[in-house]
Each structure stands twice: as structure tokens, then as C-alpha cells.
N, C-alpha and C positions, 0 to 999 in steps of 0.2 A: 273350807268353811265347815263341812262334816265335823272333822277333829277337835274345832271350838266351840261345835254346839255339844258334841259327847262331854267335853269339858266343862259345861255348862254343868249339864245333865249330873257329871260326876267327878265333883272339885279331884278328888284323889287318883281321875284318870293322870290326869300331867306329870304329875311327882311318878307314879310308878315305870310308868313307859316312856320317858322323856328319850332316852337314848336312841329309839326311831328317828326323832321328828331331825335331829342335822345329816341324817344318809339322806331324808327325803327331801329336804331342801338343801344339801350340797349340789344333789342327782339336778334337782329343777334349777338351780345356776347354773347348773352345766348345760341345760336346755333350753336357757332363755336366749344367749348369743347365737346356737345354732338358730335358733329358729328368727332372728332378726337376719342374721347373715343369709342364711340362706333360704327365702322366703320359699323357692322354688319346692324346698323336702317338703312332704305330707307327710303327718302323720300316722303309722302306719297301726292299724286296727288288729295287734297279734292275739293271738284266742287263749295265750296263756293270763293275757289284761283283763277279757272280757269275766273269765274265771275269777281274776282277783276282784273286780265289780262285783261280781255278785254275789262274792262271800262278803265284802265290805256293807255291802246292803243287807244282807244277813246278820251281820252284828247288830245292826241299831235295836230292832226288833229284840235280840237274846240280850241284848244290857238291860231295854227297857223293862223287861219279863223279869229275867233274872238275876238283875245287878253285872257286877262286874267280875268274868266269867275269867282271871289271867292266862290259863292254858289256849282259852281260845283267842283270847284277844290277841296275845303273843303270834299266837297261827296267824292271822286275818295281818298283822304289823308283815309280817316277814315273808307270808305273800303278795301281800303290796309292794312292797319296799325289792323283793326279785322280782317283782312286774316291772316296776321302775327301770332296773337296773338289765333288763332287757329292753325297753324301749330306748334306755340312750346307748346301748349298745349297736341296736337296729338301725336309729336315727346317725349312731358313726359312722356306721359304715356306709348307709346312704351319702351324707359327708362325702367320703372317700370316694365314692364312684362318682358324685357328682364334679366333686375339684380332679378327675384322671378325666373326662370325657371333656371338661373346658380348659384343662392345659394342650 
């Protein structure tokens, strides 16, 4: 919801960084089954995410100030987007140990 209020905020956010947004909703189809299937995983709270949170929340503020910053923006997409790609790798491998302990 962040991302289409920035798009609000700034019609020519979309057109320029489109190319994030299907890593980060291929990544979250990939985590919608896990987390239906296997209601037992939790979520797990890794510190490299909590990191990408808080530069994420650090943009709103530098768009609103200073327009639209691409070097940084670029930064704040592609630490997001390897937070992602760490959490559904965390969330496999929990996967994994959970389906080796119930076979």
C-alpha cells in the first residue's frame, strides 16, 4: 500500500522502477501457498529485514523533501527486494525441516 501511495505522491514513480514490482510479487506468490500450507512456519524477524524497514521508511520522508532521489530509490528497491529474497529462502528452508521431522 506504501508503493501506491509513493505513486500517488509521484505519477512517474511507476514508469521508471516498474521492473522491482514482479521480483516482489513473484517472491510473495511464492509465500502465499507456503504460508497456507503450512500454517505451523512463523515468520521469522531476520535483522537484515528489519534494516530494509527502516531505510524503506527513510524514503518517504527524502521523496517528500526532495523529489525523487533514483540512486537512492534504486538502493531502498534492491534492499527490499534481497530482504525478500531472504525471507522466502528462510521461510524454504523452514519448509524443509518441517516436511523431514513429519515424514
Amino acid at each position: 500500500m506504501t508503493l501506491v501511495w509513493i505513486w500517488q505522491l509521484f505519477p512517474e514513480f511507476f514508469p521508471r522502477y516498474w521492473g522491482y514490482f514482479p521480483v516482489l510479487v513473484g517472491l510473495e506468490l511464492y509465500l502465499m501457498p507456503m504460508r497456507v500450507r503450512y500454517p505451523q512456519l512463523t515468520t521469522p524477524h531476520l535483522q537484515f529485514g528489519r534494516f530494509a524497514m527502516a531505510l524503506f521508511l527513510f524514503l518517504l520522508p527524502v521523496l517528500i523533501v526532495w523529489g525523487n532521489v533514483p540512486l537512492f530509490v534504486h538502493a531502498v528497491l534492491i534492499v527490499g527486494a534481497a530482504s525478500k529474497v531472504q525471507l522466502v529462502l528462510k521461510i524454504g528452508q523452514r519448509r524443509r525441516a518441517a516436511a523431514t521431522v513429519v515424514d
